[in-house]
N, C-alpha and C positions, 0 to 999 in steps of 0.2 A: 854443534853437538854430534851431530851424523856424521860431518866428518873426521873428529876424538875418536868416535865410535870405529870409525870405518881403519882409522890407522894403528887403534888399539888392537882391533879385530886383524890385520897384517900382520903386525909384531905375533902377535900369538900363532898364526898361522908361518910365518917363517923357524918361530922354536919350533913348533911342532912340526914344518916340515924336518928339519937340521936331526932331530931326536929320530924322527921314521926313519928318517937316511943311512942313521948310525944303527937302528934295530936289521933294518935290510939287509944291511952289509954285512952284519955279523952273521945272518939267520943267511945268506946265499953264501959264505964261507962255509960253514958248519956241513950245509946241504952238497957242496962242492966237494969237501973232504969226505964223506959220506958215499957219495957217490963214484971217489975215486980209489976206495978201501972196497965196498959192494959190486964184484963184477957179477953177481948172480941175478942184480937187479933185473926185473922186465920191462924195464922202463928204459925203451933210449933215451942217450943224451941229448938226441936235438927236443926232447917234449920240454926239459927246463926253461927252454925259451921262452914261456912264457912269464917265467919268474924271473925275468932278464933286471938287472938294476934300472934302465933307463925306465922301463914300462912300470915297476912297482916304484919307481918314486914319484912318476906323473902321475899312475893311478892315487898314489896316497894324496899326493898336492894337488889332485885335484876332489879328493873327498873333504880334502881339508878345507879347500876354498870353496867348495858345495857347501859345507860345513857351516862356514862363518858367513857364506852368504846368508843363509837359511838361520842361523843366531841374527842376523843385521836385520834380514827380513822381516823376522818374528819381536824385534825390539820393535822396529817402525812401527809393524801393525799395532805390537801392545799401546806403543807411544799414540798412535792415531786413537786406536779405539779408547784410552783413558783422557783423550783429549775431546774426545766425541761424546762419552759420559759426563766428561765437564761439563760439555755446553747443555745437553739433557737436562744433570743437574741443574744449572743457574735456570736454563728456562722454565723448570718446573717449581724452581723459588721465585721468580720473579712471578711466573702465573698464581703462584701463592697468594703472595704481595698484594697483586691485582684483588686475588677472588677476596682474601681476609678485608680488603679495604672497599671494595664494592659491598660486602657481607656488615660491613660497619658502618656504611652509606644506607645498605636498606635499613638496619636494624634504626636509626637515629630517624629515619621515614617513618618508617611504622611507629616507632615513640611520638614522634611529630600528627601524625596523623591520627593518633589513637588520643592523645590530648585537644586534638581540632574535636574527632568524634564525642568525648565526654565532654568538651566543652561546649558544641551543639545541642546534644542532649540536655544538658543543663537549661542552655537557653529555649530549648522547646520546649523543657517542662515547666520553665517562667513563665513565656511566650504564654503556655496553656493556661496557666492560672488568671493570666494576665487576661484572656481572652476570657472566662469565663466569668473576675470579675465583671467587667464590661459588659458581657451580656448581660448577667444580673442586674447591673444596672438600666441597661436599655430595656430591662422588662420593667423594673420598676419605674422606668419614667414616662414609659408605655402607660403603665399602670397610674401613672400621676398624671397625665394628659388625660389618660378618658377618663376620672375624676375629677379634672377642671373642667373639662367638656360638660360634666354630667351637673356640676358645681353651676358653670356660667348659664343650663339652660333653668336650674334650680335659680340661680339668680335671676334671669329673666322674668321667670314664671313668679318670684318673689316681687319683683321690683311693677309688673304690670297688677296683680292684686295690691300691691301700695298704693300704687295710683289710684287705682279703682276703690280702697277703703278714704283716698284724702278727698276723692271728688264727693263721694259719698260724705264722709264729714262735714267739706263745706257746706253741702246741701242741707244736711240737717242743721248746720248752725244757721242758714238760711230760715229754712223755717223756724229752727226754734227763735230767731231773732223778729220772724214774722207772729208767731204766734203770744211773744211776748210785749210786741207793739199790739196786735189784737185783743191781747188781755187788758192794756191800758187804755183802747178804746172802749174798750165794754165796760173800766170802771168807770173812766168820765161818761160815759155814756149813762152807767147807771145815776151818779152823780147828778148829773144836768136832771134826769127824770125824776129822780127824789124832790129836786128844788122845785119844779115844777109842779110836782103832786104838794105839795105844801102851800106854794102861792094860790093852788087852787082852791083847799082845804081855808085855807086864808079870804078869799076872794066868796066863799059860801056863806 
């Protein structure tokens, strides 16, 4: 492409020289006839020389070619620096890309983590209930221990007054089984003595 450019930019600097060439040459006739009609001018003939055709067509062709350098120049740079925007561009899309996709990495984190967080909560507020029935529990069987404690020593103190009323009942069936055998001695007793007081009563 540069070099299209470069021999595009020739061709056009060759018309343009070929056209300066033909302006010169007209415009140093014009100035020559001019000068050979004006002998009151105060200008000597040798000052022309500077406007000699060799010098005003280098000078032209080489403004020309200043010219086109300085067009070829200013296209490079353009072409550099829109080439150099490019790449700006793409790397400021592709850092896009990056951040929009990291930004949708955290965002799906934090959904992630915020569902962990309510779902913790959740389970601590079980966890809580969970724990306080238990404790409940262990108070009430707290509570139903030292009532069997208090039960077994009531049973204790029940079961040693049983004893103590069954020894004592054998006892009185002792005696009363004694004093119902003494009640039948005293009636044969009385018995035998009635017969006695008779045979006597007999025997008088």
């Amino acid at each position: 492409d540069k070099h299209f450019v470069a021999e595009n930019s020739s061709n056009g600097n060759d018309k343009h020289h070929d056209d300066t060439l033909t302006v010169i040459s007209s415009d140093f006739e014009i100035l020559r006839q001019s000068d050979s009609c004006s002998m009151a001018s105060s200008v000597p003939p040798k000052t022309l020389s500077i406007l000699s055709p060799a010098a005003s067509i280098t000078e032209t062709h080489d403004q020309a070619k200043e010219e086109g350098n300085n067009n070829l120049n200013g296209k490079q740079q353009s072409s550099a620096e829109i080439a150099h925007l490019r790449t700006q561009i793409q790397y400021q899309e592709r850092r896009i890309r990056d951040l929009q996709f990291q930004n949708q990495k955290l965002e799906a984190k934090s959904k992630e983590l915020f569902a962990l967080k309510a779902m913790r909560t959740q389970q601590s507020t079980i966890e809580a209930k969970l724990l306080k029935k238990l404790n409940e529990k262990e108070t009430k069987l707290a509570d139903l221990l030292q009532e069997g404690e208090k039960l077994a020593e009531m049973n204790g103190k029940l079961s040693k007054e049983l004893k103590k009323l069954r020894a004592s009942l054998a006892e009185q069936e002792q005696l009363a089984k004694k004093s119902t055998e003494a009640e039948t001695d005293r009636d044969l007793a009385r018995e035998e003595a009635r017969g006695l007081s008779a045979e006597i009563m007999k025997l008088r």
